[in-house]
C-alpha positions as a Python dict, from the first residue, in 0.01 Angstrom:
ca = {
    (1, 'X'): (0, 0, 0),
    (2, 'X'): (-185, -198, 231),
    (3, 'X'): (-488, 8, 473),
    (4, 'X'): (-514, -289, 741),
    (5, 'X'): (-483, -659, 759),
    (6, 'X'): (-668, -933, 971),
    (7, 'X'): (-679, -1286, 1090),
    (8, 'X'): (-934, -1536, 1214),
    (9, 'X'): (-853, -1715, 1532),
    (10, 'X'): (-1007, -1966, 1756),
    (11, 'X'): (-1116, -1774, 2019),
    (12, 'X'): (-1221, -1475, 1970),
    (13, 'X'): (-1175, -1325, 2386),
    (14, 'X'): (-870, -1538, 2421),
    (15, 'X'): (-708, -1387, 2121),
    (16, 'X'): (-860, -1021, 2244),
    (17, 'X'): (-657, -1054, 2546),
    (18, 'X'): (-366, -1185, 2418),
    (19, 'X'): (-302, -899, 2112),
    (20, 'X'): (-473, -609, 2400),
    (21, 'X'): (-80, -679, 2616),
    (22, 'X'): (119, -828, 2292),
    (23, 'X'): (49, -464, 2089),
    (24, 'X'): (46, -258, 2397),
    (25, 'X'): (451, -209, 2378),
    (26, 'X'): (362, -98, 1991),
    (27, 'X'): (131, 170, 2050),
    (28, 'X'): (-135, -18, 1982),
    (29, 'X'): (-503, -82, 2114),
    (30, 'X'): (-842, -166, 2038),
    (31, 'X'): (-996, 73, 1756),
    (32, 'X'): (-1332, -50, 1689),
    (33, 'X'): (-1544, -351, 1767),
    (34, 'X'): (-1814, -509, 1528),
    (35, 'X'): (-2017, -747, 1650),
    (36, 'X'): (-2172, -1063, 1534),
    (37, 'X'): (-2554, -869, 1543),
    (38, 'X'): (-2431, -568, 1381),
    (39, 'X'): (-2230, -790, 1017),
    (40, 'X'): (-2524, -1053, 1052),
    (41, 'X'): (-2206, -1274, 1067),
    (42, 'X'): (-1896, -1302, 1275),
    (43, 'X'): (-1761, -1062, 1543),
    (44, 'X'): (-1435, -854, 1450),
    (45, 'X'): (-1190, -686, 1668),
    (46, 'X'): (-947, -388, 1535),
    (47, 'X'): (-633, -254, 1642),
    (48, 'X'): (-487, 55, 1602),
    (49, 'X'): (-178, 353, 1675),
    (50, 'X'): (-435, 597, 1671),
    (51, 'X'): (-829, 536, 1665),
    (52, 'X'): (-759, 330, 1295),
    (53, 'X'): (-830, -3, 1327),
    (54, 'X'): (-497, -138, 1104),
    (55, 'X'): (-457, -445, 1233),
    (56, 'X'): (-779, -722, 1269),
    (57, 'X'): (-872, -1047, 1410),
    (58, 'X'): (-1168, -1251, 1366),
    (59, 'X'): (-1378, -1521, 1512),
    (60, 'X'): (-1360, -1816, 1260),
    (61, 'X'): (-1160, -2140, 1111),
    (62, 'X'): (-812, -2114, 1128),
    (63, 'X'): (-654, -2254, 822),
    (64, 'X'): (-318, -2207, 854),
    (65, 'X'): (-68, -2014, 1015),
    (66, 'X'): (2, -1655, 888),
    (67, 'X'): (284, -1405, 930),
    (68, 'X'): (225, -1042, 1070),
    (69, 'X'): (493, -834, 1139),
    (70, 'X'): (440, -473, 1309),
    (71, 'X'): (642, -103, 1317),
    (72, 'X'): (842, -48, 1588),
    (73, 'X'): (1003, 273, 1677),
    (74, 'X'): (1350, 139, 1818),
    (75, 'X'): (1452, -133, 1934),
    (76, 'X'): (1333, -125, 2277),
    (77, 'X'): (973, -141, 2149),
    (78, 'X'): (1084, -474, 1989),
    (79, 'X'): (1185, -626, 2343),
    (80, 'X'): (914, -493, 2468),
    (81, 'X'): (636, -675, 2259),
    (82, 'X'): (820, -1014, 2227),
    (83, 'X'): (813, -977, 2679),
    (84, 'X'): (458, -870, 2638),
    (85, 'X'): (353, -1155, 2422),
    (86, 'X'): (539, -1426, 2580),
    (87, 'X'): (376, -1271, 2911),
    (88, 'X'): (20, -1328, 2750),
    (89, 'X'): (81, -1634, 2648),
    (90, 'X'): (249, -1610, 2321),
    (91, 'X'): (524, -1865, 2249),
    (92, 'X'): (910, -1772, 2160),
    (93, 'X'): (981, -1788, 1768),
    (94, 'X'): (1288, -1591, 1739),
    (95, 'X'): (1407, -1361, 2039),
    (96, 'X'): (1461, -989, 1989),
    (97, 'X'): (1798, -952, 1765),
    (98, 'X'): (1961, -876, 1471),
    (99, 'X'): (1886, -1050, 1179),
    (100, 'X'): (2175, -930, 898),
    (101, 'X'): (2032, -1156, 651),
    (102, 'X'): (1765, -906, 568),
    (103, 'X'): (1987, -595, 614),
    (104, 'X'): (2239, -427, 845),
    (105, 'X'): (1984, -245, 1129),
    (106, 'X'): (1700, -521, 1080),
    (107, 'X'): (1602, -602, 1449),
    (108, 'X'): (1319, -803, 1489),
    (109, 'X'): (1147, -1067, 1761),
    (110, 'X'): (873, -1340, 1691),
    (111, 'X'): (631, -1502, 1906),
    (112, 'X'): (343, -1743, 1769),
    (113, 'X'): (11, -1604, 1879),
    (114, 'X'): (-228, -1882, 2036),
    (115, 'X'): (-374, -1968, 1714),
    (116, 'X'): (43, -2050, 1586),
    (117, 'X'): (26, -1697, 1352),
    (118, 'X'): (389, -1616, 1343),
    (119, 'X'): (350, -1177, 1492),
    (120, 'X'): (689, -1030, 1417),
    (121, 'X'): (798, -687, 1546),
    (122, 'X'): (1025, -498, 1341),
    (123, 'X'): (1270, -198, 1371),
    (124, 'X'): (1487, -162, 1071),
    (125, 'X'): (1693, 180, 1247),
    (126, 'X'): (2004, 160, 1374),
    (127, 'X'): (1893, 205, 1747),
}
């Protein structure tokens, strides 16, 4: 349903190298850049598996938190992006576990990005 999502944040290169290690783990990297000369506007970054830019952020005000939550393959992809964030500066919301509530085989870890947008990674296999 959805063909890509974004955010604003604060800080436009903060926030670049914060999601460039936090969606490494994922598969993910930069996709496309827009700048501010080429939208007459804002500069955008986008993120993506391959070439696609799915996932976006955005210079501009913050009003409120959001919630993202990205595909992982396994579990071990899940660990790997809540280390990864927490090692660029993102701050523990949840670590990596089960969370039966949801389902059976939902594992998922949060981290608050440094804007406070709540990034999730999900795997909902049993591995």
């Amino acid at each position: 349903m959805l063909d890509h999502v974004g955010l604003c944040v604060s800080n436009l290169e903060r926030s670049r190298a914060f999601y460039v290690t936090a969606l490494a783990p994922l598969g993910s990297t930069i996709a496309m850049e827009v700048s501010a000369e080429m939208t007459g506007d804002k500069a955008h970054i986008g993120f993506g598996p391959t070439g696609k830019p799915r996932f976006w952020i955005s210079e501009g005000d913050v009003v409120g938190a959001s919630h993202v939550a990205f595909s992982a393959a396994d579990r071990a992809q899940v660990d790997a992006f809540h280390a990864a964030a927490l090692a660029a500066g993102g701050r523990d919301n949840g670590a990596p576990g089960l969370r039966p509530h949801y389902h059976l085989d939902y594992y998922g870890a949060f981290v608050l990005d440094p804007d406070g947008h709540n990034l999730e990674a999900v795997c909902h296999g049993p591995e």
